[in-house]
C-alpha positions as CSV (number, residue, x, y, z in Angstrom):
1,X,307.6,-18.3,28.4
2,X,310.9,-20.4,28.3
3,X,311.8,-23.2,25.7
4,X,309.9,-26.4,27.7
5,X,311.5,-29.6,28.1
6,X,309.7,-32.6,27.4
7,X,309.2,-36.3,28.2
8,X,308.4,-38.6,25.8
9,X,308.1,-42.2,26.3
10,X,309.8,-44.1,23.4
11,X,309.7,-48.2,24.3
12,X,308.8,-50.6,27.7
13,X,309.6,-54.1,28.0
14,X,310.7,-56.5,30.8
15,X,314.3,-55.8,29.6
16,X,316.0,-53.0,27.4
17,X,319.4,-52.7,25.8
18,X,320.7,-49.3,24.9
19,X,324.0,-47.8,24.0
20,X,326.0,-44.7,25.8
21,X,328.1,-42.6,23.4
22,X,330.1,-40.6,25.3
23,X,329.7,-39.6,28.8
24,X,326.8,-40.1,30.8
25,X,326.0,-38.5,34.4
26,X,324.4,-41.0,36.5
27,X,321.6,-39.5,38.7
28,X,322.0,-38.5,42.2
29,X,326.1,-39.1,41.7
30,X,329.0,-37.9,40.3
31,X,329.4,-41.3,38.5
32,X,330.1,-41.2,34.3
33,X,329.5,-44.5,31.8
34,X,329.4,-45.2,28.0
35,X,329.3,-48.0,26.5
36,X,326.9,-51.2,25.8
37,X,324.2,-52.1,28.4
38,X,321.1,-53.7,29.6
39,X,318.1,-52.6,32.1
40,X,316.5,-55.3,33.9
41,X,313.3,-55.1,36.0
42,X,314.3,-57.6,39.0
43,X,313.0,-57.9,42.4
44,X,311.1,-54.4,41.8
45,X,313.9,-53.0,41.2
46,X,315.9,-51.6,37.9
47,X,319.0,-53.2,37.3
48,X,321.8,-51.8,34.9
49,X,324.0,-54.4,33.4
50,X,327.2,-54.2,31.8
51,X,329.1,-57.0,30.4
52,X,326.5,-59.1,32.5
53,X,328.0,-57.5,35.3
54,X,325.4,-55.4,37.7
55,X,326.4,-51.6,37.8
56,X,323.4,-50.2,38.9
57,X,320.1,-50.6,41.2
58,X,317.5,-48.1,41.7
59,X,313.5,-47.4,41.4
60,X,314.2,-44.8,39.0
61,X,317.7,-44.6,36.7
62,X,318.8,-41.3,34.8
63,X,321.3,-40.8,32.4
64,X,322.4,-37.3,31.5
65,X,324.4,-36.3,28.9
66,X,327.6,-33.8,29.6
67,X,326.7,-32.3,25.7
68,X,323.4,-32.5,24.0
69,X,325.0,-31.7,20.6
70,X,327.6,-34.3,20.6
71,X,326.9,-37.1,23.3
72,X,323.9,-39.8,22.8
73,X,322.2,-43.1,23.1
74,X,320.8,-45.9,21.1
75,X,318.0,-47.7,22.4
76,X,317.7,-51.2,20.5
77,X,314.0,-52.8,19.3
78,X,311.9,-49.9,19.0
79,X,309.0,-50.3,18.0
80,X,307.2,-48.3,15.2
81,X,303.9,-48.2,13.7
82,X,302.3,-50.3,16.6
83,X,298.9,-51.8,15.7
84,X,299.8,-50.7,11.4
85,X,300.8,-52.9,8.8
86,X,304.0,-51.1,8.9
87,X,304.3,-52.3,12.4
88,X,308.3,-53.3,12.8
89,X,311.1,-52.6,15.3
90,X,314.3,-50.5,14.9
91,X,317.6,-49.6,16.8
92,X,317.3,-46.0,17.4
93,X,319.1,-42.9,18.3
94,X,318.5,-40.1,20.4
95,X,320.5,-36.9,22.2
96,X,319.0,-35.4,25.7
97,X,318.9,-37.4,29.2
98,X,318.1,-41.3,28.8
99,X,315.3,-41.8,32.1
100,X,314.3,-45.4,32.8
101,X,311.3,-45.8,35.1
102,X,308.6,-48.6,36.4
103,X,305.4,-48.7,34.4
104,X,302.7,-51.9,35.3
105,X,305.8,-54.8,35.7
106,X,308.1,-53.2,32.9
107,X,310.6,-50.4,32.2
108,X,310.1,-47.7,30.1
109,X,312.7,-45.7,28.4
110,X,311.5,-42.4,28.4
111,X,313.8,-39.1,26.6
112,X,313.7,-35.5,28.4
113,X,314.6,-33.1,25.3
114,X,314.6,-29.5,24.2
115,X,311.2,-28.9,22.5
116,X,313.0,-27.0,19.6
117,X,315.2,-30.8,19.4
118,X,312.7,-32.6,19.3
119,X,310.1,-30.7,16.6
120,X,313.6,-31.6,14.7
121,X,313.1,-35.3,14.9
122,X,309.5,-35.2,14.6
123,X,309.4,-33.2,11.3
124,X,312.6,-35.6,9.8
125,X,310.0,-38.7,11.3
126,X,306.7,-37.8,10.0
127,X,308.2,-36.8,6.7
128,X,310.9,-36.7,4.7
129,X,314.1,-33.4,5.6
130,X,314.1,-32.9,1.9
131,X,310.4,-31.7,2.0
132,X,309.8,-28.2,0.5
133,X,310.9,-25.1,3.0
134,X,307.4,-24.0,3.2
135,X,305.6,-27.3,3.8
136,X,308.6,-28.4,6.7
137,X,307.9,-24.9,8.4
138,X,303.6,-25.3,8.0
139,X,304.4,-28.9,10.1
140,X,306.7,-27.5,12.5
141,X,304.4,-24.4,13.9
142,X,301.9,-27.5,13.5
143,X,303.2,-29.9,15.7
144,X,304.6,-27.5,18.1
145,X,301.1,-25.9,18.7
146,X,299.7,-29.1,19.1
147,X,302.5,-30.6,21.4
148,X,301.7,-27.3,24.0
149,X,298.5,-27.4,23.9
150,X,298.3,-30.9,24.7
151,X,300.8,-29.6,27.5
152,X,298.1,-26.7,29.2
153,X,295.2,-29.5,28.8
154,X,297.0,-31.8,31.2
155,X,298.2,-29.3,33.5
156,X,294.4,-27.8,33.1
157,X,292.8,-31.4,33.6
158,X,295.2,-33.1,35.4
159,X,293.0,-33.7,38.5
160,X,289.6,-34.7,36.1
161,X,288.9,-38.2,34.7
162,X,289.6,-38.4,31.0
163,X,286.0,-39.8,29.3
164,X,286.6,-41.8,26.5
165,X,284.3,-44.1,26.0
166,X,280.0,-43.5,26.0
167,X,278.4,-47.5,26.4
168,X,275.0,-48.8,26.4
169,X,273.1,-52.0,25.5
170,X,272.5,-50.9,21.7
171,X,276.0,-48.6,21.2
172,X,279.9,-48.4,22.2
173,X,281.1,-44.8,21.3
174,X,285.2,-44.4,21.7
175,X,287.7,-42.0,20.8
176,X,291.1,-42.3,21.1
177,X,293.7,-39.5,22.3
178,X,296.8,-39.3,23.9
179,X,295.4,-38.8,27.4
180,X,296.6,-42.6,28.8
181,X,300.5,-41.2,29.1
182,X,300.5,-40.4,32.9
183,X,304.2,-41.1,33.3
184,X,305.5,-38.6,30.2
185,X,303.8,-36.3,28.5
186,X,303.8,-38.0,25.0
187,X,305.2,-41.4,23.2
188,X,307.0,-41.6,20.5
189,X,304.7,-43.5,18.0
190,X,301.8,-42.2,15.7
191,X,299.3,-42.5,18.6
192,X,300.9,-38.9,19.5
193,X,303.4,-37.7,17.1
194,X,306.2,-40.2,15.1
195,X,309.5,-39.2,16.7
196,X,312.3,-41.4,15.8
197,X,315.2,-39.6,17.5
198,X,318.5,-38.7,15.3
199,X,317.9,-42.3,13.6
200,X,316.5,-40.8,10.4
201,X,318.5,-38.3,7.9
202,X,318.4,-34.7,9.4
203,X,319.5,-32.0,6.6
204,X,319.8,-28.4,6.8
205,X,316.0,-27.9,5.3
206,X,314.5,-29.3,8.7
207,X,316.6,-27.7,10.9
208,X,316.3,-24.4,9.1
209,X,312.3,-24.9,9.0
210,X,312.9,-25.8,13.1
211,X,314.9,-22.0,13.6
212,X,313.1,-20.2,11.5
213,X,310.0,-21.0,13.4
214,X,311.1,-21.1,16.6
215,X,308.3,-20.8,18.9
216,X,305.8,-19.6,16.4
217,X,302.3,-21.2,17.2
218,X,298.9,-21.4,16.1
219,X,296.2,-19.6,18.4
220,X,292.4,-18.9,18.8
221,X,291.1,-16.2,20.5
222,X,294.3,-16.1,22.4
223,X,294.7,-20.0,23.1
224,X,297.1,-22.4,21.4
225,X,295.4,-24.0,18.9
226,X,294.5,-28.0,19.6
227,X,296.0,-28.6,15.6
228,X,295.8,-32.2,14.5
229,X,296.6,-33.7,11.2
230,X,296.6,-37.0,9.0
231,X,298.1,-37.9,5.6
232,X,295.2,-37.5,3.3
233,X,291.9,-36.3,4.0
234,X,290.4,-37.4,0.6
235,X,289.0,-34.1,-0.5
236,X,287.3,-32.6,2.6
237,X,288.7,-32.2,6.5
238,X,286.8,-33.0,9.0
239,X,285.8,-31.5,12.2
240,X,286.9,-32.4,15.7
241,X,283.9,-33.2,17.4
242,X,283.4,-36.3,14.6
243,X,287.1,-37.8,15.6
244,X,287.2,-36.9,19.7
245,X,285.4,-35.6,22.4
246,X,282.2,-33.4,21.8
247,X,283.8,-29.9,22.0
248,X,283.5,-27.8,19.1
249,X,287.1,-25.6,17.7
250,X,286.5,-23.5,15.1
251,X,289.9,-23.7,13.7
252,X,289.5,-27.2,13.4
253,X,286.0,-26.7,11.0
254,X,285.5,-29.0,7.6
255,X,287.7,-27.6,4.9
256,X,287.4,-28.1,1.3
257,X,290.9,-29.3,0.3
258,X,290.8,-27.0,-3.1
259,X,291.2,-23.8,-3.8
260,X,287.5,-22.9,-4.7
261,X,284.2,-24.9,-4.2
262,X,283.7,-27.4,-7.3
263,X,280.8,-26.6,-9.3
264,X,278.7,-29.8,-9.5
265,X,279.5,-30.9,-6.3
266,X,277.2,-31.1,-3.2
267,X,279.4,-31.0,-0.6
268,X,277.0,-31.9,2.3
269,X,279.0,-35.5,3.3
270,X,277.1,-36.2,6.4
271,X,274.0,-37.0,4.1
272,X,275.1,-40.9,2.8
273,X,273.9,-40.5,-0.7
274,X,275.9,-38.0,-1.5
275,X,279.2,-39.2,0.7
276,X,278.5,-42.7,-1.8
277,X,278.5,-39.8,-4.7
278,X,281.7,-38.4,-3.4
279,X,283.9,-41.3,-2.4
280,X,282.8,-43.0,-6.3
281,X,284.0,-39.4,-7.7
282,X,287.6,-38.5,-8.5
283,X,287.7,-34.5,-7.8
284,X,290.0,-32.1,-7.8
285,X,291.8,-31.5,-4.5
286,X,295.5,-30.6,-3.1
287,X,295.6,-34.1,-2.1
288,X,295.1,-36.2,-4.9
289,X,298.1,-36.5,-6.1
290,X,300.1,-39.4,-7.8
291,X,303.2,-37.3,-7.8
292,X,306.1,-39.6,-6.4
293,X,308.2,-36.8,-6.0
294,X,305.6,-35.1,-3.8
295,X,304.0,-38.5,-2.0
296,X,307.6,-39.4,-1.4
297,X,308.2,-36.0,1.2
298,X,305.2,-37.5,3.1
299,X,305.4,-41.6,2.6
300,X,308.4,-42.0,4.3
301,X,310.2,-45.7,4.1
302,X,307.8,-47.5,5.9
303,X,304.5,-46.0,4.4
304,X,305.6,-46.3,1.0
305,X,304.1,-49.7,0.2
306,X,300.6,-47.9,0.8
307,X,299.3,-46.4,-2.4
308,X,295.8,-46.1,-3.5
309,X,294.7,-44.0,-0.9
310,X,292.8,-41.1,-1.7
311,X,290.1,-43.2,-3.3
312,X,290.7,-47.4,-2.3
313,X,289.0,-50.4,-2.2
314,X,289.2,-53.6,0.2
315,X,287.4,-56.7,-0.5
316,X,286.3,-59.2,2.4
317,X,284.2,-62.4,2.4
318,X,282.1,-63.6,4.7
319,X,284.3,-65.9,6.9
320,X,287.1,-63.4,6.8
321,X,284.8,-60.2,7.8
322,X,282.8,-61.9,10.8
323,X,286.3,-63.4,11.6
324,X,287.7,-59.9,11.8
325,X,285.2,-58.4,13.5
326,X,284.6,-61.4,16.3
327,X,288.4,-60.9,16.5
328,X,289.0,-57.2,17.0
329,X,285.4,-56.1,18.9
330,X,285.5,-59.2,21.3
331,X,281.7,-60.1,20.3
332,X,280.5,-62.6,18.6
333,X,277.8,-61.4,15.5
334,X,277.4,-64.8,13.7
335,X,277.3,-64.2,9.8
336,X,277.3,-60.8,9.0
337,X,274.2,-59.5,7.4
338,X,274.6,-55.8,7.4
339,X,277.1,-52.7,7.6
340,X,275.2,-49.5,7.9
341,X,276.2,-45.8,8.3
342,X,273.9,-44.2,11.0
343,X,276.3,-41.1,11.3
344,X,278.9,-39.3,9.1
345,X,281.0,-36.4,9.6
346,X,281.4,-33.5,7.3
347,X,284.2,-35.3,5.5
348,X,281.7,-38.4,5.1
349,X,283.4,-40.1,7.7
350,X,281.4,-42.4,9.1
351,X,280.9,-41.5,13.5
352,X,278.6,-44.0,13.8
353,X,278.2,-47.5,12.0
354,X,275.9,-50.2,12.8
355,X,277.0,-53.8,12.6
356,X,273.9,-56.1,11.9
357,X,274.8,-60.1,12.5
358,X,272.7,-63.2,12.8
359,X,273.2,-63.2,16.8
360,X,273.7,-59.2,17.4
361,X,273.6,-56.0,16.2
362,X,275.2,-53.2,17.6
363,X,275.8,-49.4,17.1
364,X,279.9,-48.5,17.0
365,X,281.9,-45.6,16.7
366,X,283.7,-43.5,16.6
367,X,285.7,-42.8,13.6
368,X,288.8,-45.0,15.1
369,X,287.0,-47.3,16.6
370,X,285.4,-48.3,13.3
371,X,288.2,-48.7,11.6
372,X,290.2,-50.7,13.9
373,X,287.0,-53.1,14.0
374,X,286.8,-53.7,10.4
375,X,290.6,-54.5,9.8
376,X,293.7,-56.4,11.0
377,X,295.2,-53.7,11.3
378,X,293.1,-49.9,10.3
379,X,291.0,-49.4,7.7
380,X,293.0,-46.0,5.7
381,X,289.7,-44.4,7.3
382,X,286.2,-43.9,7.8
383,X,284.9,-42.4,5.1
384,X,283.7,-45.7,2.8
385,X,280.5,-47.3,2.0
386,X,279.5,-50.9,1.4
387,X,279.1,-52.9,-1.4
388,X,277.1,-56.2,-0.8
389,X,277.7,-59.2,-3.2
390,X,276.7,-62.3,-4.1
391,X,273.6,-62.4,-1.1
392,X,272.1,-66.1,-0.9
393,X,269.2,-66.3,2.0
394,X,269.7,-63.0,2.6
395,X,273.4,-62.7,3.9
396,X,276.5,-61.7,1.7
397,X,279.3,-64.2,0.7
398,X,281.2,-61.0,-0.2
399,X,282.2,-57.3,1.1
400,X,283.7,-54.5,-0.9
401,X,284.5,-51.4,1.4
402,X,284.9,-48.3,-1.1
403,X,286.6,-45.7,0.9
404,X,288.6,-42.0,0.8
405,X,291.0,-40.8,2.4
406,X,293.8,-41.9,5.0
407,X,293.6,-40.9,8.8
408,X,291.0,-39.4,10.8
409,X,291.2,-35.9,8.2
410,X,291.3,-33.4,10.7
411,X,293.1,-30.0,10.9
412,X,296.0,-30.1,8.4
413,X,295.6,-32.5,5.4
414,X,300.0,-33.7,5.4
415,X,299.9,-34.7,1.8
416,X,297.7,-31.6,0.6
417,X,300.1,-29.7,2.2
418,X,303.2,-31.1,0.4
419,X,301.2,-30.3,-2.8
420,X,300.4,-26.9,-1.5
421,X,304.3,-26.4,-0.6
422,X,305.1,-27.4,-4.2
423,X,302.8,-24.9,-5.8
424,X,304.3,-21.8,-4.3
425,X,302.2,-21.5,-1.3
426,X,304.3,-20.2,1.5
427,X,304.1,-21.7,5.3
428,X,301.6,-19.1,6.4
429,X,299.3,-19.6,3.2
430,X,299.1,-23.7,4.0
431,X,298.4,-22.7,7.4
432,X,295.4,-20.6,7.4
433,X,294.2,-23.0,4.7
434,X,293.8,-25.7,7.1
435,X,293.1,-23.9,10.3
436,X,290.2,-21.1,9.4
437,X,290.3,-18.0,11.9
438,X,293.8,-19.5,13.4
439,X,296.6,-16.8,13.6
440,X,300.6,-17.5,14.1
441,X,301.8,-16.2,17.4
442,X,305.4,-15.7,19.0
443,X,305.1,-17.4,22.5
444,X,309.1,-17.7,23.4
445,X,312.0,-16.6,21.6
C-alpha cells in the first residue's frame, strides 16, 4: 500500500476569500497565480475574483501547488468548533492543492493532502506539539487507523444506505458519524477529526511523533482498527455499540481508566444505582487530573475555559429546560415533569433517556442525541443523573444534571492518555491500554 492522499472538506459558503502564497497551477492549464482572491457561486457557476476583477469560471476550480513544503493558502472565516461553545471563526493556513467545488447552492473549499501531512496538523489541532513523545505518537497511530478505516468502510459501503436513525411513535434513536461527507472523505471540524492546517504551532515533537510512526496502525484480526476517542471518559470507556451503530468491536470494549480494578467499586454502570454511585464518587483514574501542565497538552486555546469536567454539574429551571428542549428536539413537552434513564452504557452513559412532559413523553437516544437535546450547545456527556428540586404540584421549578466525563468515552481516553504519557508509559503501552486485543501493524512505508 502507497501513502493515500486525502480530501478533506474545510469551509462552504456562498462566497470564500483565500490567499495564494507562491505559485499556484490552475487546473486543466498551464496558468500560475498568487495572491488575494475571492470565489463566488454565480449563475451556477464558480467565479474567481481578483482585485474584483473575474479571472476564472468553472464547475469545479483547482489550485495546485508547484512545492508542498514551501508554497500555500489561507482560507479566511473558518469555522471551528461548530455547534460548541467554543464555536468561532479563524483565518487559516494550509499546504497541498486548494479544490473548490458546488455543494447544495454553495462552494466548498476542500484540501487534497499527503496523509503523513495531514496526521501533522491533526495531532498539532487536537492537542497541543509540545505534548509528551509518547502520548503524540499513541494519537498519531490513533488517528491514522481511524482515518483508513473510515477510508475501506466507504469504499466497502459506498453503494449501501447509511442508517442513522431507528423512529417510532414512543422513541427517536440517532447516532451521529461522519458518513454525510459524499463530496470528500472527511471535514475538518471535530465531527471527524480537528484539522486546522499549518495555522497552529508545529514543533519538532509532532513531526518526529508523525515519522516515527509512519504508517504504523492499529488492527484486529487483520483489519484496521475503527479507533475513536474523546477528551475524558470520566473513569470508564465505553463501548461502541452504546455511541453508533449496533456492531460490536472488541477492541473498542469498556475499559477501566486505571491501572487495576478499585476495591470497593462495582463497576457495572449500565445498572443506574450504581452509575448515581459512580458519577457522586471521585476515584482514582488516568483521567482525573487537575494538572495544568498535563490538561494544557490536551485543552488547547479554545477548550481551555472548560474545566470541571471529569465530575460537573449544570443547573436548569423549569422555563429554561422545556425552553431548551422545545428548542433543540423540535417538540413541544409542556412543563417538564421527568428525566429518566431507560438505558446506560458500560461507562454509565446514558443510550436511552425518557423525556416525561405535561403534553408528551418520548424515548430519545442515543448518547449524542441526548446531549445535544438537553443543551445549547452539548452537554460534556451522557453519563449524569437528575436531581429534581423544589416540585410544587408535582413538577420541578429546578434541574441539576450531575454528570462525568467529556465526549462520547470511546476507544482512547485523550486526557488519560496525556497522564499516561507523563508517567512513563510508552506509545505502545497507552495503546493496548485503550484498545484491548489491538496490535500495531506496518501497512506502508
Amino acid at each position: 500500500m502507497n501513502e493515500p492522499d486525502i480530501k478533506i472538506g474545510i469551509l462552504s459558503g456562498k462566497e470564500i476569500r483565500f490567499d495564494l502564497y507562491g505559485d499556484f497551477l490552475i487546473s486543466a492549464s498551464s496558468k500560475k497565480l498568487s495572491g488575494q482572491f475571492i470565489a463566488s457561486l454565480e449563475d451556477e457557476k464558480i467565479k474567481i475574483f481578483q482585485n474584483e476583477k473575474e479571472v476564472l469560471s468553472s464547475n469545479e476550480i483547482v489550485f495546485a501547488p508547484d512545492d508542498i513544503e514551501t508554497e500555500s493558502f489561507l482560507l479566511r472565516d473558518v469555522v471551528i468548533g461548530k455547534n460548541f461553545h467554543w464555536e468561532r471563526k479563524e483565518n487559516q493556513r494550509f499546504r497541498g492543492t486548494l479544490k473548490f467545488i458546488k455543494e447544495k447552492n454553495l462552494i466548498s473549499a476542500v484540501n487534497i493532502i499527503p496523509i503523513e501531512e495531514y496526521l501533522v496538523s491533526v495531532i498539532s489541532s487536537e492537542m497541543s506539539a509540545n505534548s509528551s513523545l509518547e502520548l503524540l505518537k499513541a494519537h498519531a497511530i490513533v488517528s491514522r487507523s481511524w482515518l483508513l478505516a473510515q477510508l475501506e468502510k466507504q469504499q466497502k459501503n459506498k453503494n449501501e444506505k447509511n442508517v442513522s436513525e431507528v423512529k417510532t411513535e414512543t422513541e427517536i434513536m440517532r447516532w451521529y458519524d461522519r458518513e454525510d461527507h459524499v463530496n470528500y472523505d472527511l471535514c475538518a471540524d471535530d465531527h471527524c477529526q480537528r484539522y486546522q492546517g499549518v495555522s497552529k504551532i508545529i514543533n519538532d515533537n509532532a513531526l518526529n511523533a508523525i515519522e516515527t510512526t509512519r504508517g504504523l496502525v492499529l488492527q484486529y484480526d487483520n483489519q484496521i482498527c475503527d479507533t475513536r476517542y474523546s477528551k475524558c471518559c470520566g473513569g470508564m470507556t465505553e463501548s461502541f455499540e452504546s455511541v453508533w451503530e449496533n456492531i460490536r468491536h472488541h477492541y473498542l470494549s469498556p475499559v477501566i481508566d486505571y491501572k487495576f480494578e478499585l476495591d470497593g467499586v462495582d463497576y457495572d454502570l449500565t445498572d443506574n444505582k450504581l452509575a448515581e454511585q459512580w458519577i457522586k464518587s471521585n476515584p482514582n483514574a488516568y483521567c482525573n487530573t487537575t494538572d495544568q501542565r498535563i490538561l494544557s497538552q490536551i485543552l488547547v486555546d479554545f477548550d481551555r475555559p472548560t474545566d470541571n469536567f471529569f465530575r460537573w454539574k449544570l443547573e436548569y429551571n423549569q422555563e429554561e429546560l422545556s425552553k431548551i428542549i422545545k428548542e433543540k428536539s423540535g417538540i413541544d413537552f409542556g412543563q417538564i415533569i421527568d428525566i429518566i434513564p431507560i438505558l446506560r452504557g458500560y461507562s454509565g452513559r446514558i443510550i436511552k433517556l425518557k423525556i416525561v412532559g405535561q403534553k408528551k413523553e418520548l424515548i430519545i437516544g442515543k448518547e449524542l442525541e441526548i446531549r445535544k437535546t438537553l443543551s445549547l450547545s452539548h452537554l460534556y456527556s451522557s453519563a449524569f443523573y437528575v436531581e429534581k428540586k423544589n416540585i410544587v404540584n408535582g413538577i420541578p421549578k429546578n434541574f441539576t444534571l450531575h454528570g462525568a466525563g467529556w465526549g462520547h468515552g470511546v476507544g482512547l481516553c485523550q486526557i488519560g492518555a496525556a497522564v499516561m504519557g507523563e508517567k512513563g508509559y510508552g506509545f505502545d503501552e497507552i495503546l493496548v491500554h485503550y484498545f484491548k486485543g489491538a496490535v500495531i501493524q506496518k501497512i506502508y512505508s
